[in-house]
C-alpha positions in Angstrom: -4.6 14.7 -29.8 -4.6 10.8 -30.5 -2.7 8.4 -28.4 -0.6 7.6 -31.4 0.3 11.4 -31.4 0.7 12.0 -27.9 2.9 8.6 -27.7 5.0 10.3 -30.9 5.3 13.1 -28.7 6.4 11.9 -25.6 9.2 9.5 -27.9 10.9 12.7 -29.1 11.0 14.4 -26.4 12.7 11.7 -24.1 14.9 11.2 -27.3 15.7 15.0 -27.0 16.6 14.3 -23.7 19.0 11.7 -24.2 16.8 8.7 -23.3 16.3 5.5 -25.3 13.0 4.4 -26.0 13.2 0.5 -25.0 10.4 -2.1 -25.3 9.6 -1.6 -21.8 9.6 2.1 -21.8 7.1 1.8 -24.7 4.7 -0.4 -22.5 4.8 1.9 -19.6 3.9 4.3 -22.0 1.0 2.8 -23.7 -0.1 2.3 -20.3 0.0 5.5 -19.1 -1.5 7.1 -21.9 -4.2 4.5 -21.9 -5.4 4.2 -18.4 -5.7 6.7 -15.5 -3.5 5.3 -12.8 -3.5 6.5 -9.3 0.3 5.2 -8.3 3.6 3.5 -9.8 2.3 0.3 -8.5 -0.6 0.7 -10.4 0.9 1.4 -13.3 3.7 -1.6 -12.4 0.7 -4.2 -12.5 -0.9 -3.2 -15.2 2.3 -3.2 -17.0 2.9 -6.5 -15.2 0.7 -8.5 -16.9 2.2 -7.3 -20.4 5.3 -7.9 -19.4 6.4 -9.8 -16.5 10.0 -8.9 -17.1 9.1 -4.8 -16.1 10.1 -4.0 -12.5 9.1 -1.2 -9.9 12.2 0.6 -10.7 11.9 0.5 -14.1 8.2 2.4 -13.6 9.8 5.2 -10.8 12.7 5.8 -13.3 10.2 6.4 -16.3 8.1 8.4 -14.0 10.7 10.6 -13.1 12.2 10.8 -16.4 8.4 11.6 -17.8 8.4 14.2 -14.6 11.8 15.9 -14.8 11.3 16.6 -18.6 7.6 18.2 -17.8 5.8 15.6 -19.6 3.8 13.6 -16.8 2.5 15.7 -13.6 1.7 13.3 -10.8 -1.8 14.4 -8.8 -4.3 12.8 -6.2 -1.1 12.4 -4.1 -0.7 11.6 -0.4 -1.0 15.2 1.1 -0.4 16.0 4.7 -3.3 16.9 7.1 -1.5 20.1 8.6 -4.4 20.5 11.1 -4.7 17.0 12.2 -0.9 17.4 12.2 -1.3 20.7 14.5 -3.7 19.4 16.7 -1.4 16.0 17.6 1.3 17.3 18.5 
């Protein structure tokens, strides 16, 4: 599937959900389709330098939004050691 496609995707289905797709919603987007990023701050700078105006909260509400309506799945997250936990305490 192209970006274009996937982007046309994801657009209807936050429009299905109620959400508006806004200028900076779109650049998030574009971003995360584009790039593989690690974190929300990642994403944040790269969006950053687009446009300056984007904030941190913008990027964890579209990252929830994206997440609660099954479109985004976050992974190579902090885990917890549960030995190293174990073995601590």
């Amino acid at each position: 599937m192209s970006v274009e496609a996937q982007q046309r995707y994801i657009m209807d289905e936050l429009r299905k959900n109620g959400c508006r797709i806004t200028s900076q919603r779109m650049v998030l987007i574009n971003i995360i389709l584009q790039d593989e990023c690690s974190s929300c701050k990642e994403i944040y700078y790269r969006a950053n330098k687009v446009d300056p105006t984007i904030g941190m909260a913008t990027v964890y509400r579209l990252v929830k939004i994206l997440e609660d309506a099954g479109l985004i799945h976050r992974k190579n997250m902090y885990q917890i050691d549960y030995e190293a936990a174990a073995t601590s305490a």
